[in-house]
N, CA and C atoms as an extended XYZ file, in Angstrom:
249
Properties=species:S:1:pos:R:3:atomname:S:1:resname:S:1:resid:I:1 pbc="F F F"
N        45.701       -0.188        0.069 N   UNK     1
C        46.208        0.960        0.805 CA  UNK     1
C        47.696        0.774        1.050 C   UNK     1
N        48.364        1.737        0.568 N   UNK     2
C        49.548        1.818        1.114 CA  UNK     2
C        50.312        2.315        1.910 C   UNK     2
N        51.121        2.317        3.406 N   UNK     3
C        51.248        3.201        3.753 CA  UNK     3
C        52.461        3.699        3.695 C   UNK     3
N        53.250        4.935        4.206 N   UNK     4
C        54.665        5.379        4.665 CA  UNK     4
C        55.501        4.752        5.585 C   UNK     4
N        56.336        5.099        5.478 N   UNK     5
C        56.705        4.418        6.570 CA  UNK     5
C        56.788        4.954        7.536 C   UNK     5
N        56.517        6.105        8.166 N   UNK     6
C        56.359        6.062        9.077 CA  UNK     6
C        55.198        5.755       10.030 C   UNK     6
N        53.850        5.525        9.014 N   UNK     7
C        52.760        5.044        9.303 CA  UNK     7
C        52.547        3.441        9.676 C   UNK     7
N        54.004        2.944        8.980 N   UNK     8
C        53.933        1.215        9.206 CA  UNK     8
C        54.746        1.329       10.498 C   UNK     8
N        55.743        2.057       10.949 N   UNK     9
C        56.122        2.346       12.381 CA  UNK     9
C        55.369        2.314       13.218 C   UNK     9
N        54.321        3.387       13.206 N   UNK    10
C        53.436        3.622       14.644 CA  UNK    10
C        52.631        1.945       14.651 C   UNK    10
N        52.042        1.925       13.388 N   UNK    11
C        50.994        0.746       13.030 CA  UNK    11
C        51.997       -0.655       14.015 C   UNK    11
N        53.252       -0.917       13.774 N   UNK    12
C        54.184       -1.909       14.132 CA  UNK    12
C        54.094       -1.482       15.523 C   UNK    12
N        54.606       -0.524       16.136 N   UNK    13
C        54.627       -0.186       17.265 CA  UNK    13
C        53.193       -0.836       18.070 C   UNK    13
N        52.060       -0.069       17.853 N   UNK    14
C        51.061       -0.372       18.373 CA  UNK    14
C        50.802       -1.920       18.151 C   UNK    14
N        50.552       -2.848       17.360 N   UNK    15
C        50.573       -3.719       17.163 CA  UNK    15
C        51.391       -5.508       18.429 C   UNK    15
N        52.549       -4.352       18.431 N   UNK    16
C        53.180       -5.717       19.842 CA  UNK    16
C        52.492       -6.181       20.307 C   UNK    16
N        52.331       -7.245       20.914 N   UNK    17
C        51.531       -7.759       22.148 CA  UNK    17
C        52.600       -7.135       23.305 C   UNK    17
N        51.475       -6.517       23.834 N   UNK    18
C        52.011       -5.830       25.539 CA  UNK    18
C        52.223       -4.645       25.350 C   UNK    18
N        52.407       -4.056       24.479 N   UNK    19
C        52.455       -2.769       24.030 CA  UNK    19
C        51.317       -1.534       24.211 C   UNK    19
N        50.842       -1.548       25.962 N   UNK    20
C        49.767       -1.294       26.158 CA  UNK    20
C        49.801        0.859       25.578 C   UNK    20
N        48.588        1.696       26.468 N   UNK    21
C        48.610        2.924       25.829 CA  UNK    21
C        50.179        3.463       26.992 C   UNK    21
N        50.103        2.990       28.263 N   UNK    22
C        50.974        3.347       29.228 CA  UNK    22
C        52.444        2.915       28.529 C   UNK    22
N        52.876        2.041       27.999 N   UNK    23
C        54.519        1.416       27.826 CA  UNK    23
C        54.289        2.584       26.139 C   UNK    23
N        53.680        2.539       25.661 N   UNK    24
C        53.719        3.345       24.440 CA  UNK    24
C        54.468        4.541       24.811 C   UNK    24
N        53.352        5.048       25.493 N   UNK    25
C        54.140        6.727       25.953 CA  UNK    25
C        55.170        6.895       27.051 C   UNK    25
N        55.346        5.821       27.709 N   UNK    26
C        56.853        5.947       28.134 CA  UNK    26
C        57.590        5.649       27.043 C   UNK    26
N        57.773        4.404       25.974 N   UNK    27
C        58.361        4.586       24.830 CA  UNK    27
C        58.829        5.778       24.003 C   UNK    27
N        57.413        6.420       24.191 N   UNK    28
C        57.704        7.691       22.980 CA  UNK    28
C        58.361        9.050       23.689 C   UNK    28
N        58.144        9.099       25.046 N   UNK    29
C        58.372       10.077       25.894 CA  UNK    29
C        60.307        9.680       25.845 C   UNK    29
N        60.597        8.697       25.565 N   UNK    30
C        62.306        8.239       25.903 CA  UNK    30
C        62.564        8.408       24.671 C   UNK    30
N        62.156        7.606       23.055 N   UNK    31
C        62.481        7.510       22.199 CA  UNK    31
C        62.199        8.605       20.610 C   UNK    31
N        61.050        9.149       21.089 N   UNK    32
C        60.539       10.289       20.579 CA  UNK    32
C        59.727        9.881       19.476 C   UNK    32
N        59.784        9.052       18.816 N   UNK    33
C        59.256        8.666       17.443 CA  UNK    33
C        59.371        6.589       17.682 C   UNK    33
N        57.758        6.077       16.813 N   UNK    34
C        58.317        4.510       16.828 CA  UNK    34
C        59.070        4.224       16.093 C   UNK    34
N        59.533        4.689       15.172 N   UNK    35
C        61.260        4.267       14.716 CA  UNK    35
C        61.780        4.179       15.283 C   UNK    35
N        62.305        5.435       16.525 N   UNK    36
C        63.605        4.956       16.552 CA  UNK    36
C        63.334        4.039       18.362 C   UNK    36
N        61.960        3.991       18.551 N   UNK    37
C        61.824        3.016       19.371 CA  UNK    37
C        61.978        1.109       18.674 C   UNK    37
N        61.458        1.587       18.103 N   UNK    38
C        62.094        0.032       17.189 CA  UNK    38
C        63.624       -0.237       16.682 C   UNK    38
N        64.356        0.932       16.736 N   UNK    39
C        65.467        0.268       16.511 CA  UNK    39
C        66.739        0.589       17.814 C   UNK    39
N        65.908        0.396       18.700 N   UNK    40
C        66.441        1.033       20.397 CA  UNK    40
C        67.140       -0.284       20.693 C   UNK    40
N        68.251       -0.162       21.303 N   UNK    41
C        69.084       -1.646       21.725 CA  UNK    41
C        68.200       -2.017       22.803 C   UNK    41
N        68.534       -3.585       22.450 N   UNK    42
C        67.725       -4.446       23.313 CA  UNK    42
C        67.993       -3.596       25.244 C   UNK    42
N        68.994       -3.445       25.507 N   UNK    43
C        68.788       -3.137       26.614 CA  UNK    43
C        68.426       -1.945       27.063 C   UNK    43
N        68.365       -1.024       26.221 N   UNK    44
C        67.741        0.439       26.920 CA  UNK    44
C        66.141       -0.011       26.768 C   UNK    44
N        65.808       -0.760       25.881 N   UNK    45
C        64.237       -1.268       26.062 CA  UNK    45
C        64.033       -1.965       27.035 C   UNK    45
N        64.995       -3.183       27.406 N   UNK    46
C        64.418       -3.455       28.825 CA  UNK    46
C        64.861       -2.930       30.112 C   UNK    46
N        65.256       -1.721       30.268 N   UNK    47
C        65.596       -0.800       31.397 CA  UNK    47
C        64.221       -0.593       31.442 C   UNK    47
N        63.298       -0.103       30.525 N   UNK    48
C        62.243        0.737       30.539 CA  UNK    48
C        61.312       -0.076       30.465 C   UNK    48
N        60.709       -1.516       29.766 N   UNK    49
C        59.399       -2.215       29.487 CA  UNK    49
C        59.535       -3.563       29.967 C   UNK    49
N        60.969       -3.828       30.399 N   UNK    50
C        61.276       -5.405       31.348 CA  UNK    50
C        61.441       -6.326       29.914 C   UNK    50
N        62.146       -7.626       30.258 N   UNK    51
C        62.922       -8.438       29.256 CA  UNK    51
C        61.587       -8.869       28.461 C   UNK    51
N        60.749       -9.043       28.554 N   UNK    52
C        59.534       -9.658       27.826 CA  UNK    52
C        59.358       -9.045       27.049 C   UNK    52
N        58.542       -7.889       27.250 N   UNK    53
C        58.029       -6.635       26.225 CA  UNK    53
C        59.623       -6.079       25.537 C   UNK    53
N        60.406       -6.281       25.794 N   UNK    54
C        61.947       -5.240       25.134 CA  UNK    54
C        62.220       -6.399       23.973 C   UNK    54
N        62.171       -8.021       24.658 N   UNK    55
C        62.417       -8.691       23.436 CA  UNK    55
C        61.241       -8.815       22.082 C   UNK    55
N        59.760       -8.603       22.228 N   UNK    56
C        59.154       -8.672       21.482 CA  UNK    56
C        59.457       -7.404       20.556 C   UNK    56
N        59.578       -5.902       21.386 N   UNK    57
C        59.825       -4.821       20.796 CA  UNK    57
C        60.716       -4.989       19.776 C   UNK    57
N        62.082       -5.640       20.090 N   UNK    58
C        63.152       -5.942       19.587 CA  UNK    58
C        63.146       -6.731       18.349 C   UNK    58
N        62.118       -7.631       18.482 N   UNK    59
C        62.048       -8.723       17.423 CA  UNK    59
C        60.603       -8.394       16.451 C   UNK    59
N        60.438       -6.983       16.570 N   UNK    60
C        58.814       -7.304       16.414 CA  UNK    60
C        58.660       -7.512       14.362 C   UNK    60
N        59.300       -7.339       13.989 N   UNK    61
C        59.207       -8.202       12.455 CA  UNK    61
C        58.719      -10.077       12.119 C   UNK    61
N        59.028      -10.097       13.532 N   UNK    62
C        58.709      -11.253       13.713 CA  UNK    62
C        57.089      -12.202       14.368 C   UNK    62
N        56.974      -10.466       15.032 N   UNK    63
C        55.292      -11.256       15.818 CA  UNK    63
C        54.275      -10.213       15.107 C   UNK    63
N        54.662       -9.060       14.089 N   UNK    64
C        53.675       -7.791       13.300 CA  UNK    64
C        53.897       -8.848       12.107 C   UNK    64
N        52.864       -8.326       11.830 N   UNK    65
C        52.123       -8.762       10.231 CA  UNK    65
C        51.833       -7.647        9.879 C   UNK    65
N        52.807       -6.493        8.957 N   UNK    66
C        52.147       -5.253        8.716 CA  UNK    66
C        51.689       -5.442        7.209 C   UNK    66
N        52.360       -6.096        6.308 N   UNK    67
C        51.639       -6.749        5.237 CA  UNK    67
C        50.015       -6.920        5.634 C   UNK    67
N        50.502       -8.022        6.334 N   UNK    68
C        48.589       -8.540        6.498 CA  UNK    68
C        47.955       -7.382        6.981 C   UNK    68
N        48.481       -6.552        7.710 N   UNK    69
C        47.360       -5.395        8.301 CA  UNK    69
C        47.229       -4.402        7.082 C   UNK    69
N        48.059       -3.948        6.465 N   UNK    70
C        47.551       -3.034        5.064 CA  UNK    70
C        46.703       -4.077        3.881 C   UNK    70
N        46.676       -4.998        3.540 N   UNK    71
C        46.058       -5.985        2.894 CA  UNK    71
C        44.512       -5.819        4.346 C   UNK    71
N        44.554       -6.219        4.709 N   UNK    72
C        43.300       -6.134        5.769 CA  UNK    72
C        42.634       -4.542        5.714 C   UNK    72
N        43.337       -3.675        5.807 N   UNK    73
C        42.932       -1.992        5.895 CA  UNK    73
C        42.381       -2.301        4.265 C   UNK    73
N        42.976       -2.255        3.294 N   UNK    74
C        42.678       -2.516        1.676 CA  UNK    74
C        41.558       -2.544        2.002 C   UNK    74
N        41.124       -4.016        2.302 N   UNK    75
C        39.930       -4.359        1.966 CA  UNK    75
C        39.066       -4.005        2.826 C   UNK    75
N        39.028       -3.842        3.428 N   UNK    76
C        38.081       -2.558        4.708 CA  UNK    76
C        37.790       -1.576        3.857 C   UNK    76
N        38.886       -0.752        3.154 N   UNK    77
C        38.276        0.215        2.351 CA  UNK    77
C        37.660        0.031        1.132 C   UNK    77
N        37.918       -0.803        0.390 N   UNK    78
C        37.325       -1.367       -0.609 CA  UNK    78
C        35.762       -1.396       -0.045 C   UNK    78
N        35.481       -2.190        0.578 N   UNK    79
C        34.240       -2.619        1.136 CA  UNK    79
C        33.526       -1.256        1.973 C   UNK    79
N        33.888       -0.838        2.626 N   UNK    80
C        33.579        0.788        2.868 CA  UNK    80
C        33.291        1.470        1.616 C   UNK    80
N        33.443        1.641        0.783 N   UNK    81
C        33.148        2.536       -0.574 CA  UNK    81
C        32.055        1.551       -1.131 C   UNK    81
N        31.893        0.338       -1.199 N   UNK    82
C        31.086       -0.082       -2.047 CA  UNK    82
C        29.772       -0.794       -1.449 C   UNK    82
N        29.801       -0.291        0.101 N   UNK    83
C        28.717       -0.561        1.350 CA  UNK    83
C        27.697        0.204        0.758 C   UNK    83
């Protein structure tokens, strides 16, 4: 499975640790889209989600595995069709 990118956005977005349904939609309610919440300067993210959650936001290439999660979806579907 492959996705868009803007589908590896939300997928990245949701994915953070701490990134509960509440910090999401203040996210999206400020930033409008997880793009351009992912590429929000470190400090307007932690005005809004505190230094913890703003630096993971900030760094999150680093703690998402969106590779591994479309390789993982793959084979979910693979295996779904041939259940």
């Amino acid at each position: 499975m492959v996705l868009t990118q803007e589908q590896r956005e939300w997928l990245s977005l949701t994915l953070v640790p701490g990134v509960g349904s509440a910090a999401f939609i203040r996210l999206l309610a400020r930033f409008h889209t997880p793009g351009q919440v992912l590429q929000a300067p470190y400090e307007q993210l932690r005005e809004m989600v505190g230094k913890e959650l703003a630096q993971r936001i900030a760094q999150y290439t680093d703690v998402v595995d969106i590779e591994g999660q479309e390789r993982a979806m793959a084979r979910c579907g693979r295996e779904a069709y041939h259940a």
